[in-house]
C-alpha positions as CSV (number, residue, x, y, z in Angstrom):
1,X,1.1,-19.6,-13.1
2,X,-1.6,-21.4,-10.6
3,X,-0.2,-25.1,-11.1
4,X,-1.1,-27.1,-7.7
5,X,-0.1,-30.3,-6.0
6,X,-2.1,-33.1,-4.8
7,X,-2.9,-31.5,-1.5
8,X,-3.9,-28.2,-3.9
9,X,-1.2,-26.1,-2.7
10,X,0.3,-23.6,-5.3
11,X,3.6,-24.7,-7.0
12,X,5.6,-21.4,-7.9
13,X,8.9,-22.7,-8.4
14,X,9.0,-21.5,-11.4
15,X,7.9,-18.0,-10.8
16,X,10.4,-15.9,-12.1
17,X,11.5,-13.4,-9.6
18,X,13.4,-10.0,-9.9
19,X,15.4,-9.0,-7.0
20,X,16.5,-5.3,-7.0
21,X,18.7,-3.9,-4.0
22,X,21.2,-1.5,-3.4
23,X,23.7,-3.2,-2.0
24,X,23.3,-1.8,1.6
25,X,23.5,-5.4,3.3
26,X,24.9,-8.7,2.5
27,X,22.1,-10.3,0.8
28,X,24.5,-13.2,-0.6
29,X,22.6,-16.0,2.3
30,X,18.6,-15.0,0.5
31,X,20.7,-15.0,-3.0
32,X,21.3,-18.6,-2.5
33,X,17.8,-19.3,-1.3
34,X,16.4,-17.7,-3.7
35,X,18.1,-18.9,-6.8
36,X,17.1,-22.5,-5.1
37,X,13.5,-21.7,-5.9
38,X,12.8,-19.6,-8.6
39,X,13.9,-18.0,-11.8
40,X,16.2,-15.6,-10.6
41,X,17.3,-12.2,-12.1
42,X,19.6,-10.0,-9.4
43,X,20.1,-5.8,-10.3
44,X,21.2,-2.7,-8.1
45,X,19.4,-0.2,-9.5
46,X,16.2,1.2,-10.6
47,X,17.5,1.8,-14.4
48,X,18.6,-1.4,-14.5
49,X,15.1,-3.1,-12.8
50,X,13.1,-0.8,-15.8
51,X,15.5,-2.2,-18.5
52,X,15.4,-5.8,-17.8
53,X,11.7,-5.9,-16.9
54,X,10.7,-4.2,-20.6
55,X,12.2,-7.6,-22.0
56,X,11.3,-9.7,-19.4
57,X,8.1,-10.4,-17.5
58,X,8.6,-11.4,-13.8
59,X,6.0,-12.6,-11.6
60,X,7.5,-10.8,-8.2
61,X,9.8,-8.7,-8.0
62,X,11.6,-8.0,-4.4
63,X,13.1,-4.7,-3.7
64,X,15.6,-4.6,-0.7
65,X,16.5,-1.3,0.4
66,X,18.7,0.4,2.7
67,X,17.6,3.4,1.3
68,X,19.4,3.8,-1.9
69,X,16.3,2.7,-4.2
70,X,12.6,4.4,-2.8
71,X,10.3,2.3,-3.0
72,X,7.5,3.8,-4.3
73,X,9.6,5.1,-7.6
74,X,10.3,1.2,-8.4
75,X,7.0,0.6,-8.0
76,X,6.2,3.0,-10.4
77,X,8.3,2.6,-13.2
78,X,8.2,-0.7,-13.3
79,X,4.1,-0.6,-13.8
80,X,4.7,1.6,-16.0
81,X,7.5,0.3,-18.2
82,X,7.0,-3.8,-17.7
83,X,6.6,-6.0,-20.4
84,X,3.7,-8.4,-20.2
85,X,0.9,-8.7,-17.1
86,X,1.8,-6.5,-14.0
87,X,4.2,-8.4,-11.4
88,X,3.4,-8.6,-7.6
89,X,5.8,-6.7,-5.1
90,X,7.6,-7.6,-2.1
91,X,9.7,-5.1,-0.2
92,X,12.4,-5.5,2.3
93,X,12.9,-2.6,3.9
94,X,16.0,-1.2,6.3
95,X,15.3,1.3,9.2
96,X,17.1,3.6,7.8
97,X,14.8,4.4,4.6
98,X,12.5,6.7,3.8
99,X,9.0,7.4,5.5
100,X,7.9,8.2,2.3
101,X,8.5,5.0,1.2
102,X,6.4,3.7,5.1
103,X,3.5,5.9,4.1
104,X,3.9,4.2,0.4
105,X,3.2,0.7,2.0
106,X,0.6,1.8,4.2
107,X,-1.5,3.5,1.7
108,X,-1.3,1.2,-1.1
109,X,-1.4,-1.9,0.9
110,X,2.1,-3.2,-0.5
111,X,3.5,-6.4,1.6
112,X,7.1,-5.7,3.1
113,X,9.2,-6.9,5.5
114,X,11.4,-5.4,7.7
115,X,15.4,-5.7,7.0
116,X,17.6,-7.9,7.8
117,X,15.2,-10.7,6.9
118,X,15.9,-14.4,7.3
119,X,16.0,-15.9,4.2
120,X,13.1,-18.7,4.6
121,X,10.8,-15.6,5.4
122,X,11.0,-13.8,2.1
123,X,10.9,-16.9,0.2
124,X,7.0,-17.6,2.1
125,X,6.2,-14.2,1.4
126,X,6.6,-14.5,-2.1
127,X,4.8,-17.8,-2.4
128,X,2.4,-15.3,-0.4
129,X,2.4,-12.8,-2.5
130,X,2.5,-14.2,-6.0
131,X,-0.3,-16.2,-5.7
């Protein structure tokens, strides 16, 4: 994945990036940025997110959550059950979620951002994140 341009900057355009949410905001505006940048696979649950990553690796996956999907149980499975090398994690997370899932990304160092997120934010933090 470390491809770089003249100036040695990382390319990841081509990352291949897993968005999991739960529908509890509009996320159509970092949709469209995202699909503008990477390989893009979108689900709404944490079944779903397991199933898809056992067939497919991803390089990052992003899990927006209004609290409908905890954090640390993504995490988790998705270690657990992924096909191929271990992906890097982005969260976006709502007020309204869980402290378990603030205590998660405190002790174990994960990279988050607070919800509602502009676009052009989350798609730095996973050039960030996935380097």
């Amino acid at each position: 994945m470390d491809v770089g341009d003249q100036t040695g900057r990382m390319i990841l355009n081509f990352a291949r990036v897993l968005l999991v949410h739960d529908d509890a905001f509009d996320l159509s505006a970092l949709y469209e940025a995202l699909k503008k940048k990477f390989i893009l696979r979108v689900v709404t649950s944490t079944d779903a997110a397991v199933d898809l990553a056992r067939a497919t690796p991803f390089d990052c996956v992003v899990c927006a959550s209004g609290g409908g999907i905890r954090a640390r149980e993504i995490h988790d499975r998705l270690m657990r059950e992924r096909s191929g090398p271990a992906a890097k994690f982005l969260f976006l997370r709502a007020h309204t979620s869980d402290d378990d899932d603030a205590v998660f990304f405190l002790t174990k160092g994960m990279t988050w951002l607070a919800l509602p997120v502009v676009p052009d934010d989350v798609v730095d933090a996973i050039y960030v994140t996935c380097k």
